[in-house]
C-alpha positions in Angstrom: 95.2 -0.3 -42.5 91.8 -1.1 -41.2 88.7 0.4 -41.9 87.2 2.9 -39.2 83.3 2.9 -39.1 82.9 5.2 -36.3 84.8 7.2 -33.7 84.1 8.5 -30.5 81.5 11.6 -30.6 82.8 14.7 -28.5 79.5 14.6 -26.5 80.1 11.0 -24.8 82.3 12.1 -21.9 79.1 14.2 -21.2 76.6 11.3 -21.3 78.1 8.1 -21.0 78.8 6.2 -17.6 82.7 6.3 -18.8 82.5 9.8 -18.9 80.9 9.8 -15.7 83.4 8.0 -14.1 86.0 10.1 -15.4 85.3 13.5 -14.3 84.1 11.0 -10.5 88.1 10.2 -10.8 89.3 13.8 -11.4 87.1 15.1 -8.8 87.7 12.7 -6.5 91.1 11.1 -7.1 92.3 13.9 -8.9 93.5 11.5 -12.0 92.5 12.5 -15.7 93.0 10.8 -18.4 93.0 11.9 -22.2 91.2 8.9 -23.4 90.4 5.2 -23.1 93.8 3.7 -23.8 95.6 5.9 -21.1 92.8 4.7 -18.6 93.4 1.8 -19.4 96.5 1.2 -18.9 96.4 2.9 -15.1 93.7 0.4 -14.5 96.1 -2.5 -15.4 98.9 -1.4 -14.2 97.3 0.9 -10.8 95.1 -2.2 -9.4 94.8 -1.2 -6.2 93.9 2.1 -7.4 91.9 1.4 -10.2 89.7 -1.7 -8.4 89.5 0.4 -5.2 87.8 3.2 -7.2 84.9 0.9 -9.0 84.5 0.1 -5.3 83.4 3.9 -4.6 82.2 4.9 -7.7 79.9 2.6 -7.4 78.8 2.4 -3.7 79.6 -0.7 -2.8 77.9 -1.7 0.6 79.7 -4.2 2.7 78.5 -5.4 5.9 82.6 -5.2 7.2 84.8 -3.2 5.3 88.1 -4.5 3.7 91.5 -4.2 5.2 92.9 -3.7 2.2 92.2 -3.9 -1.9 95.0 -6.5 -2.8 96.3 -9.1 0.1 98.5 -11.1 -2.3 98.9 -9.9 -5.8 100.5 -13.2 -7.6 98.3 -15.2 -9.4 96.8 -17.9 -9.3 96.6 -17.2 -5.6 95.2 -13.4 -5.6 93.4 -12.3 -2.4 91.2 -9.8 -3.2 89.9 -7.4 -1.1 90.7 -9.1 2.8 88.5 -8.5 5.2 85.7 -7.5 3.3 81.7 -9.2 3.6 79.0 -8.2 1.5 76.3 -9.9 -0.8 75.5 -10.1 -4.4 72.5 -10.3 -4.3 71.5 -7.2 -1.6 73.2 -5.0 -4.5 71.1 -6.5 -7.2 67.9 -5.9 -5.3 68.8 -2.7 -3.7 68.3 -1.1 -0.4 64.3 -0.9 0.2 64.3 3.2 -1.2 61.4 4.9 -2.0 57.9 4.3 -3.5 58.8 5.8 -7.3 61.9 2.8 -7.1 59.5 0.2 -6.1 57.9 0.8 -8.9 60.4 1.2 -11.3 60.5 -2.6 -13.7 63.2 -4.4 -13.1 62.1 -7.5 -15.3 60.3 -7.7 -18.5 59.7 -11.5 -20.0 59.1 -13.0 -23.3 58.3 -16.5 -23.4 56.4 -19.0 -25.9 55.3 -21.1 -23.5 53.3 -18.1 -21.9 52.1 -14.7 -22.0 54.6 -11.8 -21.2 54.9 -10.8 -17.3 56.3 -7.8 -16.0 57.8 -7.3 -12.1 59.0 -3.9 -10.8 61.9 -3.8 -8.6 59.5 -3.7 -5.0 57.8 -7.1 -6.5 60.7 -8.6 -7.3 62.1 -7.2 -4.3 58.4 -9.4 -2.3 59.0 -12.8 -4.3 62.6 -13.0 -3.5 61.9 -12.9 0.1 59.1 -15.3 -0.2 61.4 -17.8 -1.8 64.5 -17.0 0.6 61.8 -17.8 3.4 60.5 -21.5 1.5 64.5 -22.4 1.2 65.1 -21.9 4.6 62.5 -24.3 5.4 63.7 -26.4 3.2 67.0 -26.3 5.4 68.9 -24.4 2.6 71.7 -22.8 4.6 74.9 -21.1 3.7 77.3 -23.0 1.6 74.5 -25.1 0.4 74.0 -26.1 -3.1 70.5 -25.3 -5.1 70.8 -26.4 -8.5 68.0 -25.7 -11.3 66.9 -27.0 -14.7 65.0 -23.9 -15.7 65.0 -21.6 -18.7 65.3 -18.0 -18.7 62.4 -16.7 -16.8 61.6 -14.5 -13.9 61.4 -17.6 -11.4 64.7 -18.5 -12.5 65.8 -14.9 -11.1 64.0 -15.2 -8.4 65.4 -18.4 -7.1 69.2 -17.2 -8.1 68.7 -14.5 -6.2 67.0 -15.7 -3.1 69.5 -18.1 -3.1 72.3 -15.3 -3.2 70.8 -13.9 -0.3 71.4 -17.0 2.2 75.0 -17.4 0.9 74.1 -21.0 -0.7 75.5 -21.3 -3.9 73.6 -21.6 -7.4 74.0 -23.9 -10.8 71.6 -24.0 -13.5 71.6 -26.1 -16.6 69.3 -25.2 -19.5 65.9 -27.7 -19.7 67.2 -28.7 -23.6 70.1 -30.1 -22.1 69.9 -34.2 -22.0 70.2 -36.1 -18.7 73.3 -36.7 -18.7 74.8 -33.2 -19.3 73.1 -32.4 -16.6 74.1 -35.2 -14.1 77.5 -34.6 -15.3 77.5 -31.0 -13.9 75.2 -31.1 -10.9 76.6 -34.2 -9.3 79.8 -32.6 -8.7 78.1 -30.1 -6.9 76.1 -32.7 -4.0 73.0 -29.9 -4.4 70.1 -30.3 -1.6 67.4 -28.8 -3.6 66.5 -29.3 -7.4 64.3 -26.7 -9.2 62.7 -27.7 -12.3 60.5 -26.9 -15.3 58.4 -30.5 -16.5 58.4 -28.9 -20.2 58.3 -25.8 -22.5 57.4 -24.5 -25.9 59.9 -24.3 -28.4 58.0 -22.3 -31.2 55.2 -24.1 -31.9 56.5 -27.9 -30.6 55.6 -28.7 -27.0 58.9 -30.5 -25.2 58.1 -32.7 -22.6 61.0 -33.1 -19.9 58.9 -35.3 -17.4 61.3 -38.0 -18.6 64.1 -36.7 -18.5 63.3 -34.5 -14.9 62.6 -37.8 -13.6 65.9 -39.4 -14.6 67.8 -36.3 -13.4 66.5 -36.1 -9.7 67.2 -39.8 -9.6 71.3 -39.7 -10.6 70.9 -37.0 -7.8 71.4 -38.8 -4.0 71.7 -35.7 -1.8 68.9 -33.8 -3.7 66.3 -33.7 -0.3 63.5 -31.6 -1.8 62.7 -30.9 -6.2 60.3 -28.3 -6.7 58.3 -27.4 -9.7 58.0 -24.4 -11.6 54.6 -24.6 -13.5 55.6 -23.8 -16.7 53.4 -25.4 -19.7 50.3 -28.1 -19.6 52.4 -30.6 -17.6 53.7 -31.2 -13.5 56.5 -33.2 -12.1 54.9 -35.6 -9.7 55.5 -35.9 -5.9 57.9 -32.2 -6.2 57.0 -28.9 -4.1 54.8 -26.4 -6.2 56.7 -23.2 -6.9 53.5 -21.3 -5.0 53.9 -23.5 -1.8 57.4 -22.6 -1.7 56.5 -18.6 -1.8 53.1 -19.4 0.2 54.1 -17.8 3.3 55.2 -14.4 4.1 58.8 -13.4 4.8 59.1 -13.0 8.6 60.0 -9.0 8.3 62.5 -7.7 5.5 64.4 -9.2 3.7 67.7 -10.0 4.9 71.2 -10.7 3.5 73.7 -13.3 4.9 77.1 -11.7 4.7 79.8 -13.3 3.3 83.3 -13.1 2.8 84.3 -11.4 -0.7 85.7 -15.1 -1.9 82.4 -17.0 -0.5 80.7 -18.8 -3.4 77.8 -17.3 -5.3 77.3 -19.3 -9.0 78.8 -22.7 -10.3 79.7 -22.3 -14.2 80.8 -24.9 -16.3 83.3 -25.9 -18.9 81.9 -27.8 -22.2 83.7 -30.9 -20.8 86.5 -31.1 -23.3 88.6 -33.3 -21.9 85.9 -35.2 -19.4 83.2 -33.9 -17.1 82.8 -30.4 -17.0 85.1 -28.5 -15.3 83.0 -26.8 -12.1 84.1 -22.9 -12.0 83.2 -20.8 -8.7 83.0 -17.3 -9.1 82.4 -15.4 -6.0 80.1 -12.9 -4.2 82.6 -9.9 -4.5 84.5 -10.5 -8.4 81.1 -10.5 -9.7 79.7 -7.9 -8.2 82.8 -5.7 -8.8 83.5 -6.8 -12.4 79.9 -6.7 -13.5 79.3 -3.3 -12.2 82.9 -2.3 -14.3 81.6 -4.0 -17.1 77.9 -3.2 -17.8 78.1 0.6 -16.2 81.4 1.4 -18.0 81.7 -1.1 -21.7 77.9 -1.6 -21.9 76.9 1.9 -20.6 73.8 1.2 -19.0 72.8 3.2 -16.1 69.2 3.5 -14.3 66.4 3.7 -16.9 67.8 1.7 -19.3 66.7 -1.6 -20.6 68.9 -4.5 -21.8 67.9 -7.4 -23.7 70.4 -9.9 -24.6 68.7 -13.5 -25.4 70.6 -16.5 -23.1 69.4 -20.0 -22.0 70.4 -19.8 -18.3 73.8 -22.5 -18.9 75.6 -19.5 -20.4 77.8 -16.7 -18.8 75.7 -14.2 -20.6 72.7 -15.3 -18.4 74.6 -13.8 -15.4 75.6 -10.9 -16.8 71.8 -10.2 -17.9 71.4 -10.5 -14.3 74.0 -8.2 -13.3 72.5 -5.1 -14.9 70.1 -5.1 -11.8 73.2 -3.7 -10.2 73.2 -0.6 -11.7 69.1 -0.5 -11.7 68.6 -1.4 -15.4 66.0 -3.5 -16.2 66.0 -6.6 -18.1 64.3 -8.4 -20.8 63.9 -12.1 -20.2 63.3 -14.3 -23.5 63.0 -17.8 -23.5 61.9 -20.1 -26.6 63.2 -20.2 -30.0 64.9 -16.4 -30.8 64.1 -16.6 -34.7 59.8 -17.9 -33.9 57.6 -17.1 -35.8 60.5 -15.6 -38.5 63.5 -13.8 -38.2 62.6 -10.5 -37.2 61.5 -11.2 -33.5 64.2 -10.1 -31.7 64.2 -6.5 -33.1 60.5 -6.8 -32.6 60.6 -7.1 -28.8 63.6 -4.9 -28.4 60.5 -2.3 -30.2 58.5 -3.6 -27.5 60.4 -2.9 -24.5 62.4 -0.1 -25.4 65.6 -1.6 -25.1 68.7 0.4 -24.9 71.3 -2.3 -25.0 70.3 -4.9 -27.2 73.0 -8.2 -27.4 72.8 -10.6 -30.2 74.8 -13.2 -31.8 77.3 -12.5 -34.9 75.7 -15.4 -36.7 72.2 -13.6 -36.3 73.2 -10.0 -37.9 75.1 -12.2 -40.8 71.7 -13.7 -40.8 69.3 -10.5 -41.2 71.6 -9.2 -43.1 71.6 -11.8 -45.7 67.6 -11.8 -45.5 67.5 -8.2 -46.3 66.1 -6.9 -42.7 66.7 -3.6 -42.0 65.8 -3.0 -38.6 65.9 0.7 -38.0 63.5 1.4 -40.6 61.2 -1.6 -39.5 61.2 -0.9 -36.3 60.9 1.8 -33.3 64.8 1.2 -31.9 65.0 4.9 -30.9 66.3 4.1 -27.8 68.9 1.6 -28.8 72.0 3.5 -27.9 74.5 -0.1 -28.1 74.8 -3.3 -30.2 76.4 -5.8 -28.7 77.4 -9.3 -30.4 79.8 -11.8 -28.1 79.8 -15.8 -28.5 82.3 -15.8 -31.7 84.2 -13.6 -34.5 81.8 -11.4 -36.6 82.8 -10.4 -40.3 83.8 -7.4 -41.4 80.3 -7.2 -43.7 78.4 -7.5 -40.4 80.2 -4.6 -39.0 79.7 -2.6 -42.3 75.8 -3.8 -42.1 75.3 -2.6 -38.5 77.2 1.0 -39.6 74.9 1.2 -42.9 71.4 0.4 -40.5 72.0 3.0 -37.9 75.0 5.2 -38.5 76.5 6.6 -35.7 73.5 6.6 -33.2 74.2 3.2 -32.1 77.5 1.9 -31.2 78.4 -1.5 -32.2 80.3 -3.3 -28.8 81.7 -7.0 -30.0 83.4 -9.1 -27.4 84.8 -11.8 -26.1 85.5 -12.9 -23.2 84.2 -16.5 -21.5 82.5 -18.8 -18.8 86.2 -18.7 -17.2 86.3 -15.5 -16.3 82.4 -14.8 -16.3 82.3 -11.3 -18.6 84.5 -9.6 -21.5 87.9 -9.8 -22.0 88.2 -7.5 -24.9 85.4 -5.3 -25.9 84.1 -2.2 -26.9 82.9 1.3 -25.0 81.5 4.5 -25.9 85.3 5.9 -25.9 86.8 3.4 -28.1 86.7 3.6 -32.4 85.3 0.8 -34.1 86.5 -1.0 -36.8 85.5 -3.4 -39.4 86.2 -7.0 -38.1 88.1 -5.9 -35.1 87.4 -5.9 -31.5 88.2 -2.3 -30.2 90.6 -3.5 -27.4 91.2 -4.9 -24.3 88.4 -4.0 -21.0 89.3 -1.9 -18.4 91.1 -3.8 -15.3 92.0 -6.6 -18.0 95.8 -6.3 -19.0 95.3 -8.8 -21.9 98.5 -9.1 -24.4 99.3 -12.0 -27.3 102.0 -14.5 -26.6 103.8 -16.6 -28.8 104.9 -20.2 -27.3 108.0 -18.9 -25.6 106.1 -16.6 -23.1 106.6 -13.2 -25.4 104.4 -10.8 -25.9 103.8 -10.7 -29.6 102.0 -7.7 -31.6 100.9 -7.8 -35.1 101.4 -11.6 -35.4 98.3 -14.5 -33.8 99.6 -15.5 -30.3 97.9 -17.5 -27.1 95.2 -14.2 -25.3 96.6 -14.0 -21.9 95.8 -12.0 -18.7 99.2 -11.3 -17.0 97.2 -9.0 -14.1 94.4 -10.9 -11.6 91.3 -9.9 -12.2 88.2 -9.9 -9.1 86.0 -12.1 -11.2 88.4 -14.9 -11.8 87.6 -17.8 -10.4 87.8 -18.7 -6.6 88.6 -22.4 -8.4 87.0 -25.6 -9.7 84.9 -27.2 -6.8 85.9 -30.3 -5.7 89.5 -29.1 -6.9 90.7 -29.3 -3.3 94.4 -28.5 -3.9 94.2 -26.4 -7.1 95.7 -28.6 -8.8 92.9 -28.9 -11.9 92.6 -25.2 -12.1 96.3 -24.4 -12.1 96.6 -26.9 -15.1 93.6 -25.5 -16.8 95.0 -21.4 -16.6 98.3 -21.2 -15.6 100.6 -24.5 -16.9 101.7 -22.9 -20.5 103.0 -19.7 -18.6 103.4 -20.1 -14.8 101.9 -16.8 -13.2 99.9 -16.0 -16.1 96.4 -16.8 -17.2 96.5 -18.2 -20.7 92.6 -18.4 -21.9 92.6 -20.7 -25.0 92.0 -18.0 -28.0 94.0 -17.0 -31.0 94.5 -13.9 -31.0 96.2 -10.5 -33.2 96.5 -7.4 -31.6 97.4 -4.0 -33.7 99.7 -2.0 -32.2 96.6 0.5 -31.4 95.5 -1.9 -29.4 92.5 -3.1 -30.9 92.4 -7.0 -32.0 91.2 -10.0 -34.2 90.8 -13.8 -32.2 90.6 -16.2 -34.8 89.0 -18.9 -32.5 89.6 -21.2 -29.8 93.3 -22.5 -29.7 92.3 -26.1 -28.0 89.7 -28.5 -29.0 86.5 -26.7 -27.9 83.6 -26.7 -30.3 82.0 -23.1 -30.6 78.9 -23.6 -32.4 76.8 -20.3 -33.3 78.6 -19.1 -30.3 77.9 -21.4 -28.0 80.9 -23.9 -26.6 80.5 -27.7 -27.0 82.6 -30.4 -25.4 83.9 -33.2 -27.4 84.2 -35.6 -24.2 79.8 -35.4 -23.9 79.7 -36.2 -27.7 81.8 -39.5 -27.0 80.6 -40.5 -24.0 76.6 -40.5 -26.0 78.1 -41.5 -29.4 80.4 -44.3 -28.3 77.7 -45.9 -26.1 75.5 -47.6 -28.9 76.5 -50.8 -29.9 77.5 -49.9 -33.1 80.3 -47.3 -32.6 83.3 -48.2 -31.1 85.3 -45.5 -31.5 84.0 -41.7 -32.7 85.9 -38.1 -33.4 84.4 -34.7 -33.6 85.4 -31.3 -35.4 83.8 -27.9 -36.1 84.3 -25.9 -38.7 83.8 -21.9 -38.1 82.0 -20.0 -40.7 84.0 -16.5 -41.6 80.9 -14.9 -41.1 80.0 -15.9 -37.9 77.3 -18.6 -38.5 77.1 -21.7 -36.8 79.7 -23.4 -39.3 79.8 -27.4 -39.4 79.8 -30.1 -37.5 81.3 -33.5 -38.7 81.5 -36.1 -36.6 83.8 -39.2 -37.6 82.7 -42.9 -36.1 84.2 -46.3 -36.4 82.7 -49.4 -35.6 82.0 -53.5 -36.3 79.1 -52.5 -38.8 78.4 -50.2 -42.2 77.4 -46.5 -41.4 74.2 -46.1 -43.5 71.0 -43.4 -43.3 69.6 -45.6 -40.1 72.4 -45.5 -38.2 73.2 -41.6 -39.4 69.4 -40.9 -37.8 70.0 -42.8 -34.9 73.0 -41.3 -34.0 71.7 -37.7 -34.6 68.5 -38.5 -32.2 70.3 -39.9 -29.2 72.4 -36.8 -29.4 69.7 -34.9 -29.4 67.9 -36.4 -26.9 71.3 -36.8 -24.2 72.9 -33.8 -24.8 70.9 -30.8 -27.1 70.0 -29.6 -30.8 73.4 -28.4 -30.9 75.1 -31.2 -31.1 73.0 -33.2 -33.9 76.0 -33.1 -36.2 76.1 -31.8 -39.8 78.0 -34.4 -41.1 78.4 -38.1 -39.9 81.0 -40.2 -41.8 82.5 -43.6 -41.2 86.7 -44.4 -41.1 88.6 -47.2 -40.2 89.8 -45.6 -36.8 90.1 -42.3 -35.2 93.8 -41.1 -34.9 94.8 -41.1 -31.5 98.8 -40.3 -30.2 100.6 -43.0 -28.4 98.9 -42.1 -24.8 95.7 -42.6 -26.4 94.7 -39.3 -27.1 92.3 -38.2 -29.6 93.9 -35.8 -32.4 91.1 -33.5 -32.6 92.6 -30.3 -33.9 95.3 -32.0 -35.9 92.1 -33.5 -37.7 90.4 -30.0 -38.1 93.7 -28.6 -39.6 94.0 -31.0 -42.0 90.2 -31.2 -43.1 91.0 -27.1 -43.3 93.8 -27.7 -45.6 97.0 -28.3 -43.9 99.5 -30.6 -44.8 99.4 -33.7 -42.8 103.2 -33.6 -41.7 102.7 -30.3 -40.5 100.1 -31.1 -37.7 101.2 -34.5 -36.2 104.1 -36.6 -36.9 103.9 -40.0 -37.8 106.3 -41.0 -34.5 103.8 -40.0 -32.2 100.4 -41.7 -33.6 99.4 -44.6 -32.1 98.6 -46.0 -36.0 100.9 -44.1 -38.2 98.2 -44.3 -41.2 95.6 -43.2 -39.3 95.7 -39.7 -40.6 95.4 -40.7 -44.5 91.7 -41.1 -44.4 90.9 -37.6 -42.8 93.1 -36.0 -45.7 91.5 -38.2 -48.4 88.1 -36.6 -47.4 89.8 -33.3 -47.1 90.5 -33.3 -51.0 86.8 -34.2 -51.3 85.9 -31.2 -50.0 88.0 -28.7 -51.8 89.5 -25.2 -51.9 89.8 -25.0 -47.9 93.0 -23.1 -46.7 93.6 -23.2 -42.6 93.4 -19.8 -41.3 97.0 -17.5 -41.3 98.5 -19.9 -43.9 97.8 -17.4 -46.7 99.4 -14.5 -46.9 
């Protein structure tokens, strides 16, 4: 039986956004609904009903109305809402309204590289048209592609959205990332314009990106115009100056291209896995509609509040920060190292700003926890109302912790959900009980069951996550994916009309859930997902490896576990070669991927198409018997499997997850 930390207060159907939206739906749809799991299912199993009333509820404002909510209801060919134009980014910014929501701050940011800024919503409102106005003279049209290596801060936002507004289509990669992390990703895209940062502070260490800015715009051909965002002591030579590009006025109000509820808005990508990165389109309308959904009715934020969730501007959660402009929250912007000058900063500026939905990462509660913080006593968090924690699993302890800090007043939402689908999966709300070490269930509009390897829904037992209903905010597809063929593989091979997502995962009969991790070879590292193919491509191009394998090991409580990375090669792996290989990862790719571990073997186990045995290697190193995670028949070298569990004994007392009883 699992342990129950808190349960749903009478009062919340009187002051939550879910309770809002109930008595909206009895009034107005005359549908009620005891609680969350009978909503629930309606909204999975109702889609037309349930997606066309977040349409209402919400207001959304499209320049042509829809002929009808669902066109074609199989997936992986949905059509969502027919018909329909509208723009992200006119919601985000809001009509033009009235002096007092001018003035109303809309962006609050934290950086180490400068002092805090503030905008209010009419400011914002000003710079977005200015930049909207310096893209179009730069020829950025619809369906154009602006791409940025920026961090999270308020220029960043403004060039997302004013870039929203024309009906190009946005990309961003984070300014730590290495040159060729980023080629990888934005040459897919053939962008015309590059933003840029030419360096940042990091705590107290100044980066300098000159180098690498200057390698980037190169591998770029069709990049016509890069423009710099001052941002730190240095410049990117010959580039446009952010102020030139908002140096003349926006010829009258600003305006909104509208665009069909499929047209393109962002460009996420995949860790690259199994080679590049996989480009995933989300459009205009899914995001708009999902993030409304999900911050109004999981994260409960309405107008007033304040959410500060720290992101580099490559994640998901980026987006989603953005998104709570929808429902006229405000956000806090942080960029720099989270844990500078000492660990305490985060619940520090959530004092500052008054945050009301604060997001962190499981490994950082584990963390303060194990430091002794206690942040409701050290700090003003009167207004914190929700807790959320998304990137990997959190331990029970951490759940217990949060409970123990602030009791009931604060609910603790943990998630997961992905880049794929671009917000949560399962999650939490004000209506749902939390337990220790469990998810509370599945989010509304998300019909998300456990299958085992036939196609059967499983309960009670660890199964493949699946979505067997669309969703708005899956993706339009993987650009450059001309015949779908790439993203039907990626989703929709293992069971054909069925989105299988790549988790372990145990739901109780209640509902609510465990995911025990990825269920392919995808690194998650502190939360953040890293692709094997980047590590090889970097690791396997110095002269002395030849051939290289990478595993991570997840820590139970939600840290950023280990990273080993295997190499083979003509010459001895000693200290040198350890340091060299850890700085040119580093420098190509990120921090992230500087291994914990670097070991030499005779040759990495590959099957007998030349595949790399990546997860039959993590098994073993996590305690399984070798015969039960590859058979010798189908490795290329039949031994090659003995040295991985020789260093498996080294490390002792291991025992792969759901093999214990």
């Amino acid at each position: 039986m699992s342990e129950i930390l808190s349960i749903p207060a009478p009062q919340v159907r009187d002051e939550s956004e879910i309770g809002r939206y109930l008595r909206w739906l009895e009034s107005e749809r005359q549908l009620s609904f005891p609680d969350y799991d009978s909503l629930w299912r309606w909204s999975v199993t109702d889609l037309e009903g349930f997606w066309s009333s977040v349409w209402e509820f919400f207001d959304v404002r499209p320049h042509t109305p829809p002929t009808a909510v669902l066109g074609r209801r199989s997936m992986p060919d949905t059509e969502w809402f027919p018909g329909a134009t509208l723009n992200y980014a006119e919601h985000a910014l809001g009509r033009e309204g009235s002096a007092e929501e001018a003035a109303a701050v809309a962006v609050v940011a934290h950086s180490q590289t400068r002092a805090p800024i503030e905008l209010t919503f009419g400011e914002l409102r000003d710079r977005v048209a200015q930049a909207r106005a310096g893209l179009l003279r730069l020829g950025v049209r619809k369906g154009d592609r602006v791409v940025a290596y920026l961090p999270n801060i308020p220029e960043t936002l403004v060039a997302f959205l004013a870039t929203a507004s024309i009906g190009a289509v946005w990309a961003a990669c984070a300014p730590e990332f290495g040159p060729r992390s980023v080629v990888d990703r934005f040459a897919q895209l053939e962008p015309k314009v590059l933003l840029t940062v030419a360096g940042y502070h990091y705590g107290e260490r100044d980066v300098d990106r000159r180098t690498e800015v200057a390698e980037i715009a190169a591998q770029l051909p069709t990049v016509e115009r890069v423009v710099h965002v001052p941002y730190g002591p240095h410049t990117v030579p010959d580039a446009l100056g952010w102020a030139e590009l908002l140096a003349e006025p926006a010829p009258g109000p600003l305006v909104f291209e509208p665009v069909p509820f499929d047209h393109p808005l962002f460009v996420l990508f995949s860790s690259g896995t199994t080679g590049i990165p996989k480009a995933i389109v989300h459009r205009h309308g899914g995001i708009l509609l999902e993030h409304l959904k999900n911050n109004a009715l999981s994260w409960d934020l309405k107008p007033g509040d304040r959410m500060l969730w720290f992101s580099t501007t490559a994640w998901m959660l980026w987006n989603t920060l953005v998104s709570a402009l929808l429902v006229r929250a405000s956000i806090v912007m942080i960029d720099g190292n989270p844990v500078h000058p000492e660990l305490r900063e985060q619940w520090r500026i959530a004092e500052e700003t008054g945050a009301t939905l604060m997001g962190v990462s499981p490994g950082y509660l584990m963390a303060c926890r194990k430091a002794g913080v206690r942040p409701a006593e050290e700090f003003d968090l009167s207004r914190l109302r929700q807790l959320g924690a998304a990137g990997s699993p959190l331990a029970a302890d951490g759940f217990r912790w949060v409970a123990e800090q602030f009791g009931d007043r604060v609910l603790l939402n943990v998630g997961c959900g992905g880049t794929d689908v671009c917000t949560g999966i399962l999650q939490g709300s004000p209506l749902q009980t939390v337990r220790a070490g469990e998810i509370s269930g599945p989010c509304l509009g998300v019909a998300a069951y456990a299958y085992d390897g036939e196609g059967k829904r499983v309960v009670g037992e660890l199964g493949e996550l699946v979505i067997t209903e669309p969703m708005p905010s899956m993706p339009v597809g993987f650009w450059g994916d001309t015949d779908g063929s790439r993203y039907r593989a990626a989703y929709f091979e293992e069971y054909p009309g069925v989105w299988r997502h790549g988790d372990w995962v145990r739901f109780a009969p209640e509902g609510h859930c465990i995911v025990a991790g990825r269920s392919d070879a995808t690194l998650n590292r502190g939360g953040v997902r890293l692709g094997t193919a980047e590590f090889y491509a970097v690791v396997e191009d110095l002269p002395e490896v030849d051939d290289s394998l990478v595993v991570h090991i997840e820590d139970p409580e939600g840290g950023n576990g280990e990273l080993l990375l295997f190499v083979a090669g003509p010459v001895e792996l000693d200290d040198a070669l350890r340091t060299k290989i850890a700085r040119t990862l580093r420098s190509a790719l990120s921090p992230r991927h500087v291994p914990d571990v670097i070991e030499r073997v005779p040759a990495v186990p590959r099957n007998r198409t030349g595949k790399k045995l990546e997860v039959p290697v993590k098994r073993i190193l996590l305690g399984a018997a070798p015969e039960a995670v590859a058979s010798t028949d189908v490795l290329a070298a039949p031994r090659s499997l003995d040295t991985f569990v020789a260093y498996a004994a080294t490390r002792g007392g291991t025992v792969e997850p759901g093999s214990a009883s």
